[in-house]
C-alpha positions in Angstrom: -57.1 185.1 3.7 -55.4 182.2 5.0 -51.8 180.6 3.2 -51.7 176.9 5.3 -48.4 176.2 4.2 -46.6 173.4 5.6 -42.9 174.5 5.8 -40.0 172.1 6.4 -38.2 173.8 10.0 -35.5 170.9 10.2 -31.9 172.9 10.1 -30.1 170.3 8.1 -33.0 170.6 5.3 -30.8 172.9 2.6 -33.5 175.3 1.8 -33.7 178.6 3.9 -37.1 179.3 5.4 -37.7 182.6 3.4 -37.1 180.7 0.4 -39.6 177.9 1.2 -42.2 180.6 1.7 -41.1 182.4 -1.5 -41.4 179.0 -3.3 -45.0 178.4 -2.1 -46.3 181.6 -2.7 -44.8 181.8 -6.1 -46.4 177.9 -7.2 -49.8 179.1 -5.8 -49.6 182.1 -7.9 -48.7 180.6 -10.9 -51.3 177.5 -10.5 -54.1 180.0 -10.3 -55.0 179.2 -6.3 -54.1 182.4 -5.2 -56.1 184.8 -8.0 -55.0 187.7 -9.0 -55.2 190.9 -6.9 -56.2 188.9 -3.9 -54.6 190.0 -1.0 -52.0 188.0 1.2 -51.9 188.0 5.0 -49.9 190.8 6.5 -46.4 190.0 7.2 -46.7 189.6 11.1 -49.9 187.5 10.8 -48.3 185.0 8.4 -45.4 184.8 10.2 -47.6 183.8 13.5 -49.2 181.2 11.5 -46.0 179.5 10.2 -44.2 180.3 13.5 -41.4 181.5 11.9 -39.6 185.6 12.3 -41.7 188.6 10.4 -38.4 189.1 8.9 -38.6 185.5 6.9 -41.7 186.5 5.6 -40.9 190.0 4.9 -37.3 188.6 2.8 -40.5 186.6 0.8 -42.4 189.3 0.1 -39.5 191.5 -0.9 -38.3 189.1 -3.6 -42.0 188.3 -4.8 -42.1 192.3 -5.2 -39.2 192.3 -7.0 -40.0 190.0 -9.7 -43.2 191.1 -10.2 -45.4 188.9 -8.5 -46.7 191.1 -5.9 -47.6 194.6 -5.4 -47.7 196.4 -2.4 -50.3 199.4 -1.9 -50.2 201.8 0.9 -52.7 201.9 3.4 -53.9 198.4 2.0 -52.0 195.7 2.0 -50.0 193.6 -0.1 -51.5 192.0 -3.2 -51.3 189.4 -5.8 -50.3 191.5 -9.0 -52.9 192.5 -11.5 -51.0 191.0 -14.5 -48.5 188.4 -14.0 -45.9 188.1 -17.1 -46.8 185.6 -19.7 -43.4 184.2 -19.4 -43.7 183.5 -15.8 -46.7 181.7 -16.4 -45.7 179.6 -18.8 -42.5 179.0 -16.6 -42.9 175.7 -14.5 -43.3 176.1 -11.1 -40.9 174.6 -9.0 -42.0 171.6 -7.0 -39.4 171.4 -4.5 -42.0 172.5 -1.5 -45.2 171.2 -1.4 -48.0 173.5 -1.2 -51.4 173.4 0.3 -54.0 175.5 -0.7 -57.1 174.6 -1.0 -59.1 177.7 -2.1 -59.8 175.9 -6.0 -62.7 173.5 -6.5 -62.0 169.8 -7.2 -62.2 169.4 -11.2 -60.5 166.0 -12.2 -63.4 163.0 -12.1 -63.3 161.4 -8.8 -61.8 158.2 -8.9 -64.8 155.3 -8.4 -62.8 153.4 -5.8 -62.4 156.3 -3.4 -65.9 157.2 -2.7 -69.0 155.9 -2.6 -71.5 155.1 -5.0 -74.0 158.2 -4.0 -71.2 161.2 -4.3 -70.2 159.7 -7.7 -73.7 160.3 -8.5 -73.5 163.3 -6.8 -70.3 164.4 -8.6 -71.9 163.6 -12.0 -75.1 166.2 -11.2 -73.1 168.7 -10.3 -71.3 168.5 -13.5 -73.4 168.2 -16.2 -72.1 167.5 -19.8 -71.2 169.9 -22.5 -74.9 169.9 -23.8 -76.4 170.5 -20.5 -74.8 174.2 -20.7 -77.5 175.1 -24.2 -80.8 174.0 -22.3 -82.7 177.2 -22.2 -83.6 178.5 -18.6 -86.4 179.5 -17.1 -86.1 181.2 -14.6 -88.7 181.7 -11.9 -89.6 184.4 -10.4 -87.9 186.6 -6.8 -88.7 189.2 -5.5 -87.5 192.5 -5.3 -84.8 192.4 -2.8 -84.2 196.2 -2.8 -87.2 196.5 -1.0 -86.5 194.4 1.9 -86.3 196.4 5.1 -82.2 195.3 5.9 -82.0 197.9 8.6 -85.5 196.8 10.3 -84.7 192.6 10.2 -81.0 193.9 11.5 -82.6 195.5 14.5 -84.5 193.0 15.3 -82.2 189.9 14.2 -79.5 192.0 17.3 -82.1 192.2 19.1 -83.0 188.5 19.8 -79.2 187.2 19.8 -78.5 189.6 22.4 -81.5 188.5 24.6 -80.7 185.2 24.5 -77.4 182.8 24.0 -78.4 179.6 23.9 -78.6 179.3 20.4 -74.8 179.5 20.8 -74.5 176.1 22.3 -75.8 173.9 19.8 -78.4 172.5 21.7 -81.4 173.2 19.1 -83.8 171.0 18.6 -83.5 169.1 16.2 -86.6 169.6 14.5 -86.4 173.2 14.3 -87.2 175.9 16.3 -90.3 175.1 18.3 -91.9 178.3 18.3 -91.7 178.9 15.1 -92.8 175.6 14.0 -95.9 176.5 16.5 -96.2 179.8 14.2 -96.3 177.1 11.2 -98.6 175.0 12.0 -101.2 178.0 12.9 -100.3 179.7 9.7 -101.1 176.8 7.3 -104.0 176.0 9.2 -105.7 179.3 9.0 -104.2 180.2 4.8 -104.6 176.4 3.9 -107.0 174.8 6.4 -104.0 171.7 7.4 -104.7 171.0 10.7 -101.3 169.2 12.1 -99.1 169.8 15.0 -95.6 171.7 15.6 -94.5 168.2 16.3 -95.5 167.0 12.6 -93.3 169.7 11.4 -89.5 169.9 10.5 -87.7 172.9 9.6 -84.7 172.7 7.1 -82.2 175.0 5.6 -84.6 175.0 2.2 -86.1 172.7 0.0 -82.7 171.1 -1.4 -82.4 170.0 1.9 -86.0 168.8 2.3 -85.7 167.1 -0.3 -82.2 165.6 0.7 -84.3 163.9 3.3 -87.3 162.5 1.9 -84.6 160.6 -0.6 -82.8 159.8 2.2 -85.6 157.8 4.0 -88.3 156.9 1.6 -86.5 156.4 -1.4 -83.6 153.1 -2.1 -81.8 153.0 -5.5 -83.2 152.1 -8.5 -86.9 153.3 -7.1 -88.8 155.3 -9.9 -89.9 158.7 -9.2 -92.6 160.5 -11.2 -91.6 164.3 -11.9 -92.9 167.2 -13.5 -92.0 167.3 -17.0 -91.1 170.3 -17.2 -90.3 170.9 -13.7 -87.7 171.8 -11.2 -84.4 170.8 -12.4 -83.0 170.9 -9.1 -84.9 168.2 -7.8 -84.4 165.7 -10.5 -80.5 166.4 -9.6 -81.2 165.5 -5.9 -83.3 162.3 -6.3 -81.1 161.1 -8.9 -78.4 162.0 -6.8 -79.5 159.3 -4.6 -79.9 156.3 -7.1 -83.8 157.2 -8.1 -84.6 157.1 -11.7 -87.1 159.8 -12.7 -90.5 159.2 -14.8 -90.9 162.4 -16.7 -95.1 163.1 -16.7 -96.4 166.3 -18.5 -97.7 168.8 -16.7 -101.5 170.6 -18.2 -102.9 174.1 -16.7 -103.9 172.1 -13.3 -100.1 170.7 -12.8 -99.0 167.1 -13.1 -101.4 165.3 -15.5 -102.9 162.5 -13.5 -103.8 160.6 -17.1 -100.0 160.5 -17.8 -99.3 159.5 -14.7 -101.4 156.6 -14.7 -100.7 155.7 -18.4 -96.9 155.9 -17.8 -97.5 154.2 -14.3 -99.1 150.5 -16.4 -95.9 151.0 -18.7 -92.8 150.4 -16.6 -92.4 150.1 -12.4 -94.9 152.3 -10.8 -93.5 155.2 -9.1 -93.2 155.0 -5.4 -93.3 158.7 -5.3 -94.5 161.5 -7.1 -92.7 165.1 -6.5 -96.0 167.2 -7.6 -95.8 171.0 -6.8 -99.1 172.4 -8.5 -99.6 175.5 -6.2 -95.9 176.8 -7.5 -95.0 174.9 -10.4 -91.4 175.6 -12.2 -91.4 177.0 -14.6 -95.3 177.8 -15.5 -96.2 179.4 -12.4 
């Protein structure tokens, strides 16, 4: 764990440095960033990172102990205190130092003239209203991950990053890994008779990302999209994240229902996509 504190080093600033630390500790404690039993650097590592004496920190963490803040435990380390008093966190932290910790996510609405239009949307997905949190879930399917080999794709995972460094330089291609889009291509061709080639193919980090893309270049704001209805929430989120609005179709035992589609097409705008997923559909198959 990391404490970027910015301390104030001029001599003629009228608060000792052990105090400054002791101050910025105490206001991160009692704000909530640093949680309870996490544990704080070691005294000779924070005082390397503030570039100040082992014994400024050391006076800190002394006085912290002392009032009940921290706990110390041998062999370990010293830690935030499992139970902080309720009158010292109801006591106002001092805002004499200024503190910078950053471990807590942003929860305040973002302010619409600092960002742009697509991370307000993006802000607003990825916190839904109060009713949002009594939709029932459905959740599909994973596997059972206690019978994945770990010890076997270890092996082999050293294996490979040992042989080779280049992946180190960050000189991939950007399209993926050519061999195994090669591997791709063969596989979908012989389990799903596509015939394409490993240039047609782009590997991502999964299909939030994917479909980060597709958004990105096929779709402008204020296009319709036609979705499963019900479908995968996740993807609504995305292309609405980017200014799409969604036309909910019903889905039958064969996936999206092409009638619906069309009917709901001669109604409003026609969609200029459709996100379809009939082979794994969310949450009937």
């Amino acid at each position: 764990m990391e404490l970027p504190f910015t301390l104030d080093l001029r001599p003629d600033t009228g608060v000792a440095l052990h105090r400054q630390v002791y101050e910025q500790i105490r206001t991160a404690i009692l704000t909530g960033r640093v949680r309870s039993q996490q544990k704080l650097p070691a005294t000779r590592q924070l005082a390397q990172s503030l570039c100040v004496s082992r014994t400024t920190i050391t006076q800190s963490y002394d006085q912290l102990i002392s009032e009940g803040y921290l706990e110390t435990r041998p062999g370990a380390g010293t830690f935030v205190s499992p139970q902080i008093p309720d009158h010292l966190l109801s006591s106002p932290a001092h805002a004499s130092v200024s503190v910078s910790v950053s471990e807590e996510p942003i929860r305040e609405p973002i302010g619409e003239n600092c960002v742009s239009a697509f991370a307000q949307r993006l802000y607003s997905t990825a916190n839904p209203s109060q009713s949002d949190h009594h939709s029932l879930s459905f959740r599909y399917w994973r596997p059972d991950l206690s019978l994945f080999p770990i010890k076997q794709w270890q092996r082999i995972v050293n294996r490979h990053s040992l042989a080779n460094t280049e992946w180190m330089a960050y000189s991939t291609d950007p399209m993926g890994h050519e061999p195994l889009r090669e591997a791709i291509a063969q596989y979908i061709f012989q389990s799903r008779a596509v015939s394409c080639q490993p240039e047609q193919i782009l590997i991502t980090q999964g299909t939030q990302q994917a479909l980060g893309l597709i958004a990105q270049v096929l779709l402008n704001e204020g296009d319709a999209i036609a979705l499963e209805n019900p479908g995968y929430l996740s993807a609504r989120k995305v292309f609405c994240s980017y200014g799409a609005v969604p036309i909910p179709i019903p889905v039958d035992a064969a996936g999206l229902n092409v009638a619906a589609l069309e009917k709901a097409s001669s109604r409003q705008s026609p969609p200029k996509l459709v996100n379809e997923t009939s082979s794994h559909q969310i949450p009937t198959r």
